[in-house]
C-alpha positions as CSV (number, residue, x, y, z in Angstrom):
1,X,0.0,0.0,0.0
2,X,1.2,3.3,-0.9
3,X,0.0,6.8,-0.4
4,X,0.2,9.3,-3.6
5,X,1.6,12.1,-2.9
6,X,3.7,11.6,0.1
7,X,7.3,12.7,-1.7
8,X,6.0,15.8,-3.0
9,X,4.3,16.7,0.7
10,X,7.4,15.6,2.0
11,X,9.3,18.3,-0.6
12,X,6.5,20.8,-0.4
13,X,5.0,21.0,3.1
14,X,2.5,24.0,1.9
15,X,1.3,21.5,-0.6
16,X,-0.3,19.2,2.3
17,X,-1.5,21.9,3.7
18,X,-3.3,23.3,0.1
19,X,-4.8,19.8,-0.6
20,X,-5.9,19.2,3.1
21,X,-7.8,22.7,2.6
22,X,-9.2,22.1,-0.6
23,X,-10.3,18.3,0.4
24,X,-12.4,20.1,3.5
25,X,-13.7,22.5,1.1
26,X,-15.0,20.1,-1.6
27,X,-16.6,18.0,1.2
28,X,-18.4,21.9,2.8
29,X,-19.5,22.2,-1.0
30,X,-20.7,18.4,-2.1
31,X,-22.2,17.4,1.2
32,X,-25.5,18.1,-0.4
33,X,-25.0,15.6,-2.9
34,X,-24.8,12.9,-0.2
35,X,-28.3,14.3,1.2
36,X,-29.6,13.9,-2.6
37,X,-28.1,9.9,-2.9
38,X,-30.2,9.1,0.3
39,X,-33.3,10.8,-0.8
40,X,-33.2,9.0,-4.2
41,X,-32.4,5.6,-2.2
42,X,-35.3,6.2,0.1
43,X,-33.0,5.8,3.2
44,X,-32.4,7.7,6.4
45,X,-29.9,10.6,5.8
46,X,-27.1,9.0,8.0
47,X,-26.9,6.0,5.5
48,X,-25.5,7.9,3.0
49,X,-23.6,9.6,5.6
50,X,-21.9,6.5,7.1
51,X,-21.1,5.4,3.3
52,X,-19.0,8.7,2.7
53,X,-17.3,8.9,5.6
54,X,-15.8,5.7,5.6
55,X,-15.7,4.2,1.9
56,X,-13.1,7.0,0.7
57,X,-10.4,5.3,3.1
58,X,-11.1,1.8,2.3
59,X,-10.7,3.1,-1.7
60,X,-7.2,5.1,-0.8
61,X,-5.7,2.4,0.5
62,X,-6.9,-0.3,-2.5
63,X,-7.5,1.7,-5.0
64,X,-5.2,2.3,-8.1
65,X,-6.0,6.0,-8.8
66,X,-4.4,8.4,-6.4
67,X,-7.1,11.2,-6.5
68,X,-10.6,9.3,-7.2
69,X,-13.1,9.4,-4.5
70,X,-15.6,7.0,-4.1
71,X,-19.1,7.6,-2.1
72,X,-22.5,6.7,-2.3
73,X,-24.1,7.6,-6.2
74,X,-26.7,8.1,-7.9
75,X,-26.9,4.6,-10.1
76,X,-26.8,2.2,-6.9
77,X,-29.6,5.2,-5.0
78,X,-32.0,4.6,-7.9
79,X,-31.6,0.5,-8.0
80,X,-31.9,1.0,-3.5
81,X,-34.9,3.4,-3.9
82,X,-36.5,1.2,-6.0
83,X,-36.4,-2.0,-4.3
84,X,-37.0,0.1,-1.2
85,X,-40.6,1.7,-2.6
86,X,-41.8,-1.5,-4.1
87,X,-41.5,-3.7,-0.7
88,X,-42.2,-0.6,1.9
89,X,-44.6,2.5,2.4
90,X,-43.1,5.5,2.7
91,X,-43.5,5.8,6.5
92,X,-42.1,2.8,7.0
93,X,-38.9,3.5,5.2
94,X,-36.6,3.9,8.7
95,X,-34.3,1.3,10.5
96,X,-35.7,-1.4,7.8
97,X,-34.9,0.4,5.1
98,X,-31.5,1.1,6.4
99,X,-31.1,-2.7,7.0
100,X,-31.9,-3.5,3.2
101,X,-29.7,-0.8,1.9
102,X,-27.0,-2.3,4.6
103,X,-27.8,-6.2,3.0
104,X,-27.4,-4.2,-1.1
105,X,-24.4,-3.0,0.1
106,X,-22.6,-6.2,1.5
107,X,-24.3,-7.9,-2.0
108,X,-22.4,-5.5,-4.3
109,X,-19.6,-5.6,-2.1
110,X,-19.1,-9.3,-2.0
111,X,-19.8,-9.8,-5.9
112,X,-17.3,-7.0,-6.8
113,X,-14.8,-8.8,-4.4
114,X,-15.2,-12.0,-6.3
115,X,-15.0,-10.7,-9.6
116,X,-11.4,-9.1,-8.5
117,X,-10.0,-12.5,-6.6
118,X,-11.1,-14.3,-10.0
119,X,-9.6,-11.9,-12.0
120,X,-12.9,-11.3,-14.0
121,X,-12.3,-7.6,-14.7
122,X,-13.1,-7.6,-18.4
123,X,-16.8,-8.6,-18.0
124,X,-17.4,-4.8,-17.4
125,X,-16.4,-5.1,-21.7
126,X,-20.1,-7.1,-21.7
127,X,-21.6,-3.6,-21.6
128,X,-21.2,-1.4,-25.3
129,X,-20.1,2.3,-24.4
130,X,-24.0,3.5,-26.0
131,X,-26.0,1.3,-23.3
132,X,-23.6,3.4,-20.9
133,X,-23.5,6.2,-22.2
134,X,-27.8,5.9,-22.6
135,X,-27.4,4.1,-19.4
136,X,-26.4,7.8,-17.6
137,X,-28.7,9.9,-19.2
138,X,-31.9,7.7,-18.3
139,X,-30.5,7.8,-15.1
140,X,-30.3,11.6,-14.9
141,X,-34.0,11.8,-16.7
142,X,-35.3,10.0,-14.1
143,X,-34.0,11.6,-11.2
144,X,-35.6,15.1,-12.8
145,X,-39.1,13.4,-13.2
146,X,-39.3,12.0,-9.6
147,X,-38.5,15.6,-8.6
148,X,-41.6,17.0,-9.7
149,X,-43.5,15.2,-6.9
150,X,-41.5,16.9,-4.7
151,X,-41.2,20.2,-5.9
152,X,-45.3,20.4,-6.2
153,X,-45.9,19.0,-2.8
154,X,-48.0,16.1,-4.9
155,X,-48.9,13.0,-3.1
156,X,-49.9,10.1,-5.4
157,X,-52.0,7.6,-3.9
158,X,-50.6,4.7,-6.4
159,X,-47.2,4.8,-7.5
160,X,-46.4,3.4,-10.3
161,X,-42.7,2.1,-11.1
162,X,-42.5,3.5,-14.6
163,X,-41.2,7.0,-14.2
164,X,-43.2,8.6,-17.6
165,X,-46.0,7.0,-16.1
166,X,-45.8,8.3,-12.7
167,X,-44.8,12.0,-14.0
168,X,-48.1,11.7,-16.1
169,X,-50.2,11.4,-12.8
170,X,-48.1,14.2,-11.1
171,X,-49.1,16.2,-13.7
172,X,-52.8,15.5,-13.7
173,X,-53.0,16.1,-10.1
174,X,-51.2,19.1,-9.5
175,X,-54.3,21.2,-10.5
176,X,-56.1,20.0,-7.7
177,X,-53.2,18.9,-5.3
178,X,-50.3,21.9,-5.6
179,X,-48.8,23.0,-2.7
180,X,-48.3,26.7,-3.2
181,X,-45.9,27.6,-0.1
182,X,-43.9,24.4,-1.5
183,X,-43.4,25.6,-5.1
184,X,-42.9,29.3,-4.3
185,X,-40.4,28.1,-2.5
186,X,-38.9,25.8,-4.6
187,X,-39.1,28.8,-7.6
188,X,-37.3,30.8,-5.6
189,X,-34.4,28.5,-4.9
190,X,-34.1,27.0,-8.4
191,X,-33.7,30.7,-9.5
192,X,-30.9,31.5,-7.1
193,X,-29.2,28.1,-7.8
194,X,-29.3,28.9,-11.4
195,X,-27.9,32.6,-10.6
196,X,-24.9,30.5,-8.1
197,X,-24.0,28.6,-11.6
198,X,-24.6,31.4,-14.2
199,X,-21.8,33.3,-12.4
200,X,-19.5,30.4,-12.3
201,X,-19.7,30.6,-16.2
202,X,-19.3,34.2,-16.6
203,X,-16.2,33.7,-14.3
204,X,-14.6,31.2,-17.2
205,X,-15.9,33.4,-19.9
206,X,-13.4,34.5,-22.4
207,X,-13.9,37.9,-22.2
208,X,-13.5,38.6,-18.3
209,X,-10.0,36.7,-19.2
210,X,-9.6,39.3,-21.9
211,X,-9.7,42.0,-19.1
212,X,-6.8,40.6,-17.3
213,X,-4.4,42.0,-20.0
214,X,-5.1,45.5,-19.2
215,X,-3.9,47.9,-16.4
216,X,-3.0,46.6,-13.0
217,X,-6.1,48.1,-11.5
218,X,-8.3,46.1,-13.8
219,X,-6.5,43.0,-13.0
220,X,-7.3,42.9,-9.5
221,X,-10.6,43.9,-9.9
222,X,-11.3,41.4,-12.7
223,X,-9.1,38.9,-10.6
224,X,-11.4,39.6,-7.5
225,X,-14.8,39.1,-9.6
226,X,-14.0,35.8,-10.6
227,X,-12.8,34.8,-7.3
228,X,-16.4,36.1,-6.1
229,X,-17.9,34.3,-9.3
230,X,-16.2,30.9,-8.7
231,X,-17.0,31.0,-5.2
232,X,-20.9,31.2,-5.6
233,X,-20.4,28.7,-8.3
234,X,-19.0,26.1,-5.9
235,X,-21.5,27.1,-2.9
236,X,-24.6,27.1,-4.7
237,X,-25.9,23.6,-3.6
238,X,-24.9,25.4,0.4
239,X,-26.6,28.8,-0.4
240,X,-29.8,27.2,-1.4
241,X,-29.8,25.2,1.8
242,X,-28.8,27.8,4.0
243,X,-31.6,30.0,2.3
244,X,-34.5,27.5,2.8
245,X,-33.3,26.6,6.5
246,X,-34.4,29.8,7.3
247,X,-37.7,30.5,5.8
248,X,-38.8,27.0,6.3
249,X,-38.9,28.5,10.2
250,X,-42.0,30.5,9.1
251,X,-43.7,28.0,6.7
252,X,-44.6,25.0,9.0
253,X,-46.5,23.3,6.7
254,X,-43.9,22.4,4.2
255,X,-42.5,19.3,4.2
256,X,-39.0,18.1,5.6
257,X,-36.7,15.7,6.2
258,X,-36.3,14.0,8.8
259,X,-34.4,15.7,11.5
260,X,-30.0,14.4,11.0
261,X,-28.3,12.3,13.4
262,X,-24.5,12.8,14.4
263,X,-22.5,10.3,11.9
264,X,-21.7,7.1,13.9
265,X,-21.6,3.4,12.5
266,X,-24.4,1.0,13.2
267,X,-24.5,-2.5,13.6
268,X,-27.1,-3.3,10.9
269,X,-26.8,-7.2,10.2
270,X,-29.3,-8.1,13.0
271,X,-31.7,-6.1,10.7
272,X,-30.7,-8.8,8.0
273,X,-33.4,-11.8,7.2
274,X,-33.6,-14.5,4.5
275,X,-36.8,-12.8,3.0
276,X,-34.8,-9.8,2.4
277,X,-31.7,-11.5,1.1
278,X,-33.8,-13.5,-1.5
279,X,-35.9,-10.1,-2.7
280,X,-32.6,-8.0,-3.0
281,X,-30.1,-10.5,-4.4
282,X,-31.3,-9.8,-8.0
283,X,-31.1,-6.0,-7.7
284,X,-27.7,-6.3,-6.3
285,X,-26.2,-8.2,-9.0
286,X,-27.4,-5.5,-11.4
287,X,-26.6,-2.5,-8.8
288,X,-23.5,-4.5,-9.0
289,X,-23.1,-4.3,-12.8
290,X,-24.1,-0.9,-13.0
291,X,-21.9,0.7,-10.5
292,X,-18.8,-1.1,-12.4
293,X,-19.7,0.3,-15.2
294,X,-20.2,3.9,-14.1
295,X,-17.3,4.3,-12.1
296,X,-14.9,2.8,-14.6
297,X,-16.9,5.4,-17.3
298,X,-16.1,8.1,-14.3
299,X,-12.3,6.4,-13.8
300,X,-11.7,7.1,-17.6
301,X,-12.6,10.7,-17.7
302,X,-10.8,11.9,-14.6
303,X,-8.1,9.8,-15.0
304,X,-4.6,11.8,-15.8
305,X,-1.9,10.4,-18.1
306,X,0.9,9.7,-15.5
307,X,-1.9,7.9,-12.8
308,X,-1.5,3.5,-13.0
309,X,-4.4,1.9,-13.9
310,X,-5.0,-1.4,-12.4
311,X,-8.8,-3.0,-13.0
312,X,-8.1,-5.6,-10.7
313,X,-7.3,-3.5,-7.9
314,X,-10.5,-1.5,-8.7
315,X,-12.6,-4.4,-8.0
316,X,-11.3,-4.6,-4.8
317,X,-11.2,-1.2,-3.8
318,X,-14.7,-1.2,-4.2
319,X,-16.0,-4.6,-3.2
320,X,-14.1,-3.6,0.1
321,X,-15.5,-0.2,-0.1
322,X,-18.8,-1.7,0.0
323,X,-18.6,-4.2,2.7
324,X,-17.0,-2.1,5.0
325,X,-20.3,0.5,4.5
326,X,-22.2,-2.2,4.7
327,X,-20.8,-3.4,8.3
328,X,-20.9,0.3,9.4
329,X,-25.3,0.8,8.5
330,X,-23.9,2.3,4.5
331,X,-25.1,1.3,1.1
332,X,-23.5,0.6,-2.4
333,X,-20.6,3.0,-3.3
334,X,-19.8,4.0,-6.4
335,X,-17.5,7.0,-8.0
336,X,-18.5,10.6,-8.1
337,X,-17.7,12.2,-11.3
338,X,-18.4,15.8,-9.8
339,X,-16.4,15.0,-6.5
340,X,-13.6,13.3,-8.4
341,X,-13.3,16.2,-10.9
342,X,-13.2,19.2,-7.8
343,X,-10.1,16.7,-6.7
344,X,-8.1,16.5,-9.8
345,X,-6.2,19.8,-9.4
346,X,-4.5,18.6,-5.8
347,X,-1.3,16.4,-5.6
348,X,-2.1,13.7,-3.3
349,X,-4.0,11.4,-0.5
350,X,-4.3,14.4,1.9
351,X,-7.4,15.8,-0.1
352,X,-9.4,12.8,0.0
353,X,-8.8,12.8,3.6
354,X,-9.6,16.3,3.6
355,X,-13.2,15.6,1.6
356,X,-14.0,13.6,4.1
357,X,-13.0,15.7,6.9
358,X,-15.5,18.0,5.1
359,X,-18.6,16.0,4.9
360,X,-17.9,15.0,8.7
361,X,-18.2,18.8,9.7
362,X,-20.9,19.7,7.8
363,X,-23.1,16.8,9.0
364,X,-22.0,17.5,12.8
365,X,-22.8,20.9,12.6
366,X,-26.2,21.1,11.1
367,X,-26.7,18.0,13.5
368,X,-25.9,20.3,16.3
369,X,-27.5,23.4,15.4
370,X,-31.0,20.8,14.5
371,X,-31.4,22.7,11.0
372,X,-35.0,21.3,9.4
373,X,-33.8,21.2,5.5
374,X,-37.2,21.6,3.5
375,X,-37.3,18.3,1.1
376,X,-38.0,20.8,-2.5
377,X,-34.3,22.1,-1.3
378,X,-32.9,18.8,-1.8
379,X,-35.2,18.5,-4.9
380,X,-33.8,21.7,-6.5
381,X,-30.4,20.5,-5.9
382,X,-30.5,17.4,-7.8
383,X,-32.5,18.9,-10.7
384,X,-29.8,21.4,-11.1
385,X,-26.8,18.8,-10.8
386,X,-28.6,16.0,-13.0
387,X,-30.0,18.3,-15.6
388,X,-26.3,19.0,-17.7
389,X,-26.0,15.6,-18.2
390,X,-28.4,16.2,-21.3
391,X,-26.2,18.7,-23.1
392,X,-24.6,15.9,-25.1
393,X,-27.6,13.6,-26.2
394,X,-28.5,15.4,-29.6
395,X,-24.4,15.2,-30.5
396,X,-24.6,11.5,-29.5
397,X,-27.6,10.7,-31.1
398,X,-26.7,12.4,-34.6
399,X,-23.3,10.7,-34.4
400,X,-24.9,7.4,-33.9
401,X,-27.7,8.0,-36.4
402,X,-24.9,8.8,-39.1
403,X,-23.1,5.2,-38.1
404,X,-26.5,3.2,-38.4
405,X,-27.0,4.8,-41.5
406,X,-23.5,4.3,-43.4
407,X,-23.6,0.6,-42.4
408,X,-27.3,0.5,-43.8
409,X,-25.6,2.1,-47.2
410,X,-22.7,-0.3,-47.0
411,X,-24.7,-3.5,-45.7
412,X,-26.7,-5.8,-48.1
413,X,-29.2,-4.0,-50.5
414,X,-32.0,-6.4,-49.4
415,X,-31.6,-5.7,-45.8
416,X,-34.0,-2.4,-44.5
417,X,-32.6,0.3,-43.3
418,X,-34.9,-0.4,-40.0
419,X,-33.9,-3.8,-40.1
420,X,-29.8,-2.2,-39.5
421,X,-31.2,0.6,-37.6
422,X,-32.3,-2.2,-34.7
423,X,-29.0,-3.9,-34.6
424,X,-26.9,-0.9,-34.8
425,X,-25.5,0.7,-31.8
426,X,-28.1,4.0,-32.1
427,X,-30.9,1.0,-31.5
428,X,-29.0,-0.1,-28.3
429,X,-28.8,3.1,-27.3
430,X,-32.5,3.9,-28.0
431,X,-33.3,0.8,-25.9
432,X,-30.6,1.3,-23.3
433,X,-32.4,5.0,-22.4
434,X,-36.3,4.6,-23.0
435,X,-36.8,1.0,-21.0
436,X,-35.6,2.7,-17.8
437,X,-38.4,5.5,-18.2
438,X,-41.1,3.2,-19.9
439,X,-40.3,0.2,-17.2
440,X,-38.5,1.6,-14.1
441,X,-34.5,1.5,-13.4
442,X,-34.4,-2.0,-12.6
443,X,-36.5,-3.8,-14.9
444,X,-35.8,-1.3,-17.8
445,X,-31.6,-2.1,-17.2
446,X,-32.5,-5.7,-17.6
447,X,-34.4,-5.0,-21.0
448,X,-31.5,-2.8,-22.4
449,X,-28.9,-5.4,-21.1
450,X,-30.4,-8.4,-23.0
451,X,-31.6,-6.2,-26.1
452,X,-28.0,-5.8,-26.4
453,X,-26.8,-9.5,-25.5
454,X,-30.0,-10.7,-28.7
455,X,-27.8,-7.8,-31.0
456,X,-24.1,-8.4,-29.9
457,X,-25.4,-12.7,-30.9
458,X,-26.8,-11.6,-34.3
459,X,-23.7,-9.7,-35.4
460,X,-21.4,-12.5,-34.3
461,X,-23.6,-15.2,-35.5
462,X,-22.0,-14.9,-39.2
463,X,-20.0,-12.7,-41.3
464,X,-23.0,-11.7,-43.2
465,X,-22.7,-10.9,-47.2
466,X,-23.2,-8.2,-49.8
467,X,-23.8,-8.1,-53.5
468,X,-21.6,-7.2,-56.4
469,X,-22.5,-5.5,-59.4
470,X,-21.1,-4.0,-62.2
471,X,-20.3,-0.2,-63.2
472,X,-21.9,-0.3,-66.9
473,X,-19.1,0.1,-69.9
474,X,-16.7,-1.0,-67.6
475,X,-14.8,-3.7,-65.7
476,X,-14.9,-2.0,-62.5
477,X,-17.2,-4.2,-59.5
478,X,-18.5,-2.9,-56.4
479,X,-21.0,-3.4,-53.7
480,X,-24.7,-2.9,-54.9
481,X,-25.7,0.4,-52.8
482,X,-28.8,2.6,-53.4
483,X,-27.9,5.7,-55.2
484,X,-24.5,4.1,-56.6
485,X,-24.0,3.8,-60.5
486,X,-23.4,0.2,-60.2
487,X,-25.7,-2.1,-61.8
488,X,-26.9,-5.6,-60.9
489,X,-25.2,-8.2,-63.9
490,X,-28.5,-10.1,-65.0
491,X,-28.9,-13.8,-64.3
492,X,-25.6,-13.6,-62.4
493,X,-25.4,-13.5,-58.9
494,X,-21.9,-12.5,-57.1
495,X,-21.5,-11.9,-53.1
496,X,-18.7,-11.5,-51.0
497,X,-18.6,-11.7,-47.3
498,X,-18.7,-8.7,-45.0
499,X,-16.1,-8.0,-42.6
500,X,-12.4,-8.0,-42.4
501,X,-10.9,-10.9,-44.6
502,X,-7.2,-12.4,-44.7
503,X,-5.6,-13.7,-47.5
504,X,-2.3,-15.0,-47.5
505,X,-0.2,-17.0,-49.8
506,X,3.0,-19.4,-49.4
């Protein structure tokens, strides 16, 4: 085991001291997040607490990348939440629900374990980077949709576990059911979050930078707004919670969550039964699936050129991650692309143990001060953080719509172009982000999964074949594509296989 870092704190004292600062400061800044990943999960606040504060370690001292951070997240939340809704009522969701996201947790742990001590890192390569990709964004779209119950004060008397369905009837009964206190308030706080983030933008815009080329005056000034600008940036998620602490304190009637405990690790296996085991085993092993898969896609992005790489040690850095939450009253852990990323600038293990540091003194405080957090906070919070994740999917879905339709061009003339369309990595997509809405996160993953199984068997089930024709006046032959000049020979028939060939001679 070896700590990143260590020389250069050893060489540069002040440098300890920067990424010990910074690591408190992302953890003051992200704690929200953790409050959002036990809301999704339908869990007590303190067992998303319990899953920060202790899964970062395990993942330092395992782990293979020296700045990555791994915590509770929103794929393994969703797949908790729900399993959680479909076996509990809401006002049950307390100690057992904290025992059944203590039993996913030790699940996921003990299958990602296994897959490292076997050496079975490459079935992560089962999943295509478009049922990922689609995957994520399904993900995010259902996150935003389960807000609006929230946001609108709407209480649904049946709760369906398709999330277009269950908008649908938020929408029809928010006419009759709307909570006006709740969704003034929640106006109000989406508009300052979005102010908090505009500013962050302005702060990287190309023309403040332009202003720091002028006179000295101008620099500072220009220096100081974008320190002003960043720093709202980074605090919105706090600002919006500090803001609605206090007028919740005049506005009984809206609702909150429930009141936070100090962190402290709970013995939660004598919660455990054989019921529970049987009814959670198959949502683990897709949790478990899908939490590989997202923080190696996380891993990839954040990872610098000069950090190692080691997939096995992943595995265990995060099977161990998760048992150890689980023994301690946590849930699955996966990695945080927005925690990772604040991370990246420092040099070593110090900020991770500063993140952590943070989280701890932001949940003790508001612990101690008993701060009632209004529930369309949190709600405002995730729609902000979730809804970005959208700016790619036209890009992506042009740039796989081009792909389906050059192999549809270059395929066989009597194939369809809807026939290629299904098989082709834009269908897998399609399916990989509309059966998670249409069907719910669990089910819908399981559709996507084996779509893509029934298309990844078809294309390796043969070579397949095209046609040859002829260019007219000529001795030129070339695949028979619509639009192309060549012409089919008549009662001749010529085909070739499609695919790489080899030819070789002795």
């Amino acid at each position: 085991m070896s700590f990143p870092g260590l020389q250069t704190y050893r060489s540069d004292p002040l440098a300890a001291v920067h990424d010990l600062c910074n690591g408190f400061a992302v953890g003051v800044v992200f704690w929200p997040l953790v409050i959002g990943h036990a809301v999704l999960a339908k869990v007590p606040a303190f067992v998303s607490i319990n899953t920060s504060i202790s899964s970062p370690f395990i993942y330092l001292a395992l782990g293979s990348l020296p700045l990555l951070s791994v915590q509770s997240g929103s794929t393994a939340a969703l797949c908790l939440g729900e399993l959680i809704e479909s076996r509990f009522d809401a006002d049950e969701a307390g100690d057992v629900a904290a025992a059944m996201a203590s039993m996913m947790a030790g699940l996921v742990g003990a299958m990602h374990f296994a897959l490292a001590i076997l050496d079975l890192a490459a079935v992560v390569e089962l999943f295509s980077q478009p049922l990922l990709r689609a995957r994520t964004g399904a993900a995010a779209l259902v996150v935003i949709l389960a807000q609006a119950e929230v946001l609108f004060a709407v209480k649904l008397n049946e709760k369906p576990n398709s999330p277009l369905l269950r908008f649908w009837k938020t929408c029809k009964a928010l006419p009759k059911q709307v909570h006006w206190p709740t969704f003034l308030l929640s106006s109000c706080l989406l508009l300052v979050l979005i102010f908090c983030k505009t500013l962050g933008r302005c702060a990287a815009s190309d023309k403040l930078k332009e202003q720091l080329d002028g006179a000295c005056w101008r620099r500072r000034c220009c220096n100081a707004l974008r320190f002003m600008c960043r720093s709202f940036n980074a605090a919105g998620n706090l600002i919006v919670l500090v803001i609605a602490g206090v007028v919740i304190q005049y506005f009984a009637d809206i609702s909150v969550l429930a009141d936070f405990e100090e962190p402290s690790p709970r013995w939660a296996f004598s919660g455990w039964s054989l019921e529970q085991l049987s009814a959670a085993l198959p949502t683990a092993a897709l949790t478990a699936f899908l939490s590989l898969g997202s923080h190696l896609t996380v891993a990839q992005r954040v990872r610098r050129e000069s950090d190692p790489w080691m997939p096995r040690r992943e595995l265990l850095a995060l099977g161990g991650s998760s048992l150890v939450a689980a023994s301690i009253g946590g849930m699955p852990v996966m990695a945080n692309f927005a925690v990772c990323q604040a991370l990246q600038s420092n040099n070593g293990f110090l900020a991770t143990i500063g993140n952590v540091l943070g989280h701890l003194g932001a949940f003790y405080l508001v612990a101690k001060l008993s701060l009632s957090i209004p529930k369309c906070a949190v709600s405002v919070i995730l729609l902000v953080e979730f809804a970005p994740l959208f700016r790619s999917l036209p890009s992506e879905l042009r740039h796989l719509y081009g792909q389906a339709r050059n192999s549809a061009m270059r395929g066989d003339a009597q194939s369809s172009f809807l026939e290629v369309f299904v098989a082709s990595d834009l269908g897998i997509y399609l399916m990989a982000f509309f059966s998670p809405l249409i069907f719910g996160i669990v089910n819908g993953s399981v559709i996507a999964i084996l779509f893509q199984i029934v298309v990844s068997m078809s294309r390796f089930a043969g070579p397949g074949f095209v046609h040859i024709g002829r260019i007219p006046g000529t001795e030129t032959y070339d695949e028979l594509l619509p639009g192309s000049a060549v012409a089919p020979i008549p009662k001749i028939a010529i085909t070739r296989p499609m695919g790489p060939r080899w030819l070789g001679n002795a």
